[in-house]
Every structure is written in C-alpha cells, then in structure tokens.
N, C-alpha and C positions, 0 to 999 in steps of 0.2 A: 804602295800598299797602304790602306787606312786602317790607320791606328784606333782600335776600340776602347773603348773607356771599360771601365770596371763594371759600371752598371749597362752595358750592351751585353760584356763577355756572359756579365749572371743570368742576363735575361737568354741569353741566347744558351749557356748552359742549362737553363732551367725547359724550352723549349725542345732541348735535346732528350732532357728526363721526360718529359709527354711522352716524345715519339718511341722513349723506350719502354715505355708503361710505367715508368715509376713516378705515381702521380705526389708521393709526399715528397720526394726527394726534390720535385718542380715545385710544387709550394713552399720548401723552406728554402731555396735559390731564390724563387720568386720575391720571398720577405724579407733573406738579407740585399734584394739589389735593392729594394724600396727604403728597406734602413740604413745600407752604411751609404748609399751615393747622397744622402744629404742636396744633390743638387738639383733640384724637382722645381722647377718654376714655380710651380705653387708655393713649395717651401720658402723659396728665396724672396717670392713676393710678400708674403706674409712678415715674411723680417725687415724689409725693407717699410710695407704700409704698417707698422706695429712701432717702428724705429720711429719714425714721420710722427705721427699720434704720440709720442710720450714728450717729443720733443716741443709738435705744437701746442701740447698742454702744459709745458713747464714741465715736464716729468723727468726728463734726462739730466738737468742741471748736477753740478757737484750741493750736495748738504741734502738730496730729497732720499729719503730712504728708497735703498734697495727692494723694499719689502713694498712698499706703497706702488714704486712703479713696475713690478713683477705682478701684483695683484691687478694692474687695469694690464698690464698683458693679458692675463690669465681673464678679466674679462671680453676680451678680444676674441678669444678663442672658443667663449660659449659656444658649445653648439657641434663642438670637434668630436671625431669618434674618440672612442676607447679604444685601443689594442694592445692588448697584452704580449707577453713575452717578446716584443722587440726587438731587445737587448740580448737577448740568446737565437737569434735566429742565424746565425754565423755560425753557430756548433751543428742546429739540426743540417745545415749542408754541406759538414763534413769538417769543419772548422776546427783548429786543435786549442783546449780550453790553455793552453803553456804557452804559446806562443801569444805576441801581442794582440791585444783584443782592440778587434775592430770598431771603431766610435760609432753609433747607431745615432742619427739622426734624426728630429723631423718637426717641423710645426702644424701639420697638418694631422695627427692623431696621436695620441697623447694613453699611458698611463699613469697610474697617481703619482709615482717619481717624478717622472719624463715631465711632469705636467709644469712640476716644481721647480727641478733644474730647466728647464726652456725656457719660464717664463723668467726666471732670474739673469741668465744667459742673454735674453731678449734686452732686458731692459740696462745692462751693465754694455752690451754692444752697444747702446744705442746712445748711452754717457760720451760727450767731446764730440768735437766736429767729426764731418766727413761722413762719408756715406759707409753706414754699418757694415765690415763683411761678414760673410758666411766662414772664413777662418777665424775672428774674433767670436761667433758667435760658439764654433766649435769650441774654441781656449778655453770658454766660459764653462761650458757643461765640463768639460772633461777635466777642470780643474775642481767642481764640485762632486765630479763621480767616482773621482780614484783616490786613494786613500794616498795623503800628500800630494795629492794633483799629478801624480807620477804613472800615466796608463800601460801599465806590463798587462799580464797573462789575464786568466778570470779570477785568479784570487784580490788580485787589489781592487777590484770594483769594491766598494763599498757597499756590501751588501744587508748591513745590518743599519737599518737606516737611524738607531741612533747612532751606529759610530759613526755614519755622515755628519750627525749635527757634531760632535764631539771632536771632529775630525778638523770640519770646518770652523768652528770656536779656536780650535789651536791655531788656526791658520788664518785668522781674522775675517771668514765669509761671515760666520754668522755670529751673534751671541745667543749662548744657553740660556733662556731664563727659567728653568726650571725650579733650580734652588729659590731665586728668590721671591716665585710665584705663591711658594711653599711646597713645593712639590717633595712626597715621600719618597724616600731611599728606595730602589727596585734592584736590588745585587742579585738575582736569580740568573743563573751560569746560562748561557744562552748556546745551544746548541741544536736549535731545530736545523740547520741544513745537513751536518753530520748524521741527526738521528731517521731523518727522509731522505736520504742518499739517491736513491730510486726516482726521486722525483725533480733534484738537478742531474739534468745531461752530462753534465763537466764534470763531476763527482766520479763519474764511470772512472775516471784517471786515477788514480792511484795516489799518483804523486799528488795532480791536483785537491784530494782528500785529505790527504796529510796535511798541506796547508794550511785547506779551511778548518781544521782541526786545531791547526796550532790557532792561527786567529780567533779560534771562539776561545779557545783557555786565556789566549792573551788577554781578549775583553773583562775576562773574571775579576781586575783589577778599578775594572772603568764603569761604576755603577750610574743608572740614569736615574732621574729624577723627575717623576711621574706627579702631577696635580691631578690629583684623585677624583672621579667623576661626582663628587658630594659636593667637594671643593669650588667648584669650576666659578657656580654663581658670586661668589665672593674676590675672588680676583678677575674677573671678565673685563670689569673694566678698563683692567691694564691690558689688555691684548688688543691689537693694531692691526687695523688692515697691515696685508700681507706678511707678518710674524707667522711663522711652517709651522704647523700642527703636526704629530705625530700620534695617531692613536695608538695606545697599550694595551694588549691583551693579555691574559692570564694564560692566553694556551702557552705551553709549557715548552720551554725553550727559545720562547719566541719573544723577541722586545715590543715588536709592532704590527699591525698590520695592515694600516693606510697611512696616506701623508696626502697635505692638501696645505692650501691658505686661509690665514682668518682673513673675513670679510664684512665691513660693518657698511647697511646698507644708508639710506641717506637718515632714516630715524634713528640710527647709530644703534639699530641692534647687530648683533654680534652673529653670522652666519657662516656657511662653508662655504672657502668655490675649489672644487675640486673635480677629480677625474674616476668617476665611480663605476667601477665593472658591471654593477646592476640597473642604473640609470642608461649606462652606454654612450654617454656627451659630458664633455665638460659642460658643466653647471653651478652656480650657487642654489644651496637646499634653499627653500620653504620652510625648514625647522631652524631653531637657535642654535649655536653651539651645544649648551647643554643637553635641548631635544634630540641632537642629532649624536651625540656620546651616549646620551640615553639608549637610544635606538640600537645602537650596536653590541649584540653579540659578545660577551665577555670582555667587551673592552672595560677598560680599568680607570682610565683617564687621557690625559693628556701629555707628551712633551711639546713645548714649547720651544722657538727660536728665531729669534729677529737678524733677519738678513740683514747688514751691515751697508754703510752708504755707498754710492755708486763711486 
C-alpha cells in the first residue's frame, strides 16, 4: 500500500470537499496543503538558488549582518505574490487553534511578516557549509515566530509584532534600536485581537481567548519605542539595509500594522522593500522612507531593529 504524504492526503481531502459542494472547506484544505508541505520544488529551489547567490556574493560569511543578507534575499524575491492569511489556514480546515500549530511555509508568496522571517531564515540557512536544508530553514522561521522559539498552540505565535522584536532582542535575533534612535515611549495597553474577537478564528476557543487575554495584560509591562514620523529625517541615516521596520499606528489597541526592510538603494537613499497587500508583489517603493511613513494612514512612525549577525 502507498504511503501518502500530508500534502496528497490535503489535496485529496480537499478534492473530496468539491465533490461534496463544500467549495470553502476545499479552499481552505487546499491553502493549508500549499502552506504547511513546505516541500514544493519551487520552494526548495528557491532556497537552494538564493543560498548559492549570498554565498557567491560573500553574503553568507560569519561577521556580514544578518540584516544585509536577508535584504538581497528579500531582493530576490521581487516580484513574489502577496497572500494573506497563510498562517491561519490550518484553523479554516478544521484545525484546533490548542493544539500544536502547524509551521506554514513558503518562499514563493510572501506576506509582510512571512516576507521578514524567510528572508532572515534564508540567509541564516545559507551561513556554513553544505548545502542549505529546508529543516534548517524551518528552525529558522519557527525560532523567530514563536515566542521563545518554542512552537505550542496559536497563542505563542507572536502575534503582536513588537513583542517579535522584543522577543527576539531577549534572545539575541535581533537588536532594538528604538530607544537609541530617540524613539518616544508608546505604553498604550494593546488589545486589538481580544477587542475583534470575531475576526480571529482561534479566538472562537474559549480557552484560546483567555490566553491571548492574559498575553496582552502581560505586554502592559513591555512598552515600544516609536521614532516618530517628524523624527525619521534626522536619524535615517543610521538605519541600514535590512534593520526590520515596524510601522505604528494610532488605531487603538494596536502596536503596528506592517513590517518590512529598510533598503538603501545604490545613491544610498533610504527606501522600502517589502510585501504590500496593495501593491500585490514584493517590491522596494519609489518613495523614501519618510515619503512612504508619510503616506500611511495613521501611522505614527517607526520601530526599528537590526537582525543580528549570521
């Protein structure tokens, strides 16, 4: 008898949801066999030609920041879709948010997180001999996506993406530079996933609620440190290709609501490259940093944070 793999048995559960008429129940099958099998040829080629490239540019070496060769990843990838909610497509096909969460994969479409942790991932697998695997490149995300690198249920993902930075500071991925950027005190009790309950799935759980409940009081303690969009042009020129941008917003409960790399092009202006829901591809903007903090929708400024060497 032949042994199915994980990503056969989804697709072929999800081809069962067709024949039953349940056409969302086959698309969110469909989206976790594409996110958690990780093992897509493309994918793996991708890591593999990306691994190659950092190496034959001097990129991989021990002492080149993390941040520099995660950003010519993340130029690699121009061009990749956007797709949202990735990371939760294990709950819409029935998945239980308490039990261990499934690692969502992929170098072939990217949101603004996804875009951050891969390309970091990418270029930290691709550090030391031997040919990069696709289990190193997992260690890599799932060490920056779980709060102590420890993957349980859906409350440890690190969902409030400064306690990612904060997270990773304690644990040497990255440094904060917030404080020393001048960045102002932002202590505002963060509670937008508790007070939109309705609009995480996992939240439906009870217990799962509780949780993320206690985790936003706990954060009450762990204030971020926002370099205020007035500010930006005065300290710019300390920020480095690939140091993780965190935009801030004002809406209420909320710490942030993109994440991306800075990226200075060869006249050493200061730009984005990121993975924008509106755009639809990774991309570096056409506008400056500041233009493009400008541009945004109550955002408030920036956090800052420098991936740490390979």
């Amino acid at each position: 008898m032949t042994r199915l793999t994980r990503r056969e048995l989804l697709r072929g559960l999800a081809a069962g949801a067709v024949a039953a008429g349940l056409p969302a129940q086959a698309q969110a099958l469909e989206a976790l066999a594409r996110g958690l099998a990780g093992t897509g040829e493309p994918d793996r080629e991708r890591l593999r030609a990306w691994a190659r490239a950092l190496r034959e540019e001097g990129l991989a070496r021990d002492g080149i920041p993390a941040g520099r060769a995660a950003a010519r990843v993340g130029e690699l990838a121009a061009g990749s879709p956007y797709e949202a909610f990735m990371l939760e497509a294990y709950l819409k096909a029935g998945g239980s948010p308490r039990r261990r969460e499934p690692l969502a994969l992929s170098l072939t479409r990217f949101d603004c997180v996804t875009l951050v942790e891969s390309c970091l991932a990418v270029a930290r697998a691709a550090a030391g001999g031997g040919e990069p695997s696709w289990d190193r490149f997992a260690r890599e995300v799932e060490r920056m996506r779980y709060r102590g690198g420890r993957r349980k249920g859906y409350p440890s993902r690190l969902h409030y993406f400064s306690e990612w930075i904060a997270d990773g500071a304690r644990r040497g991925l990255v440094h904060d530079l917030g404080a020393e950027l001048g960045g102002e005190r932002d202590a505002r009790p963060l509670r937008f996933m508790t007070a939109h309950r309705a609009s995480y799935p996992a939240l439906a759980d009870d217990a799962v609620f509780g949780e993320i409940g206690r985790i936003e009081r706990a954060l009450d303690a762990s204030a971020r440190f926002v370099v205020p969009a007035a500010g930006l042009g005065a300290v710019e020129r300390r920020i480095e290709t690939g140091d993780v941008l965190a935009f801030a917003t004002s809406i209420e409960g909320l710490d942030v609501s993109h994440a991306a790399f800075a990226w200075r092009d060869g006249g050493g202006v200061l730009r984005v490259l990121h993975a924008p829901l509106s755009g639809g591809v990774v991309e570096v903007t056409a506008a400056t940093l500041p233009e493009y903090v400008g541009a945004i929708r109550r955002c408030t400024g920036v956090l800052v944070a420098r991936p740490l060497r390979l």
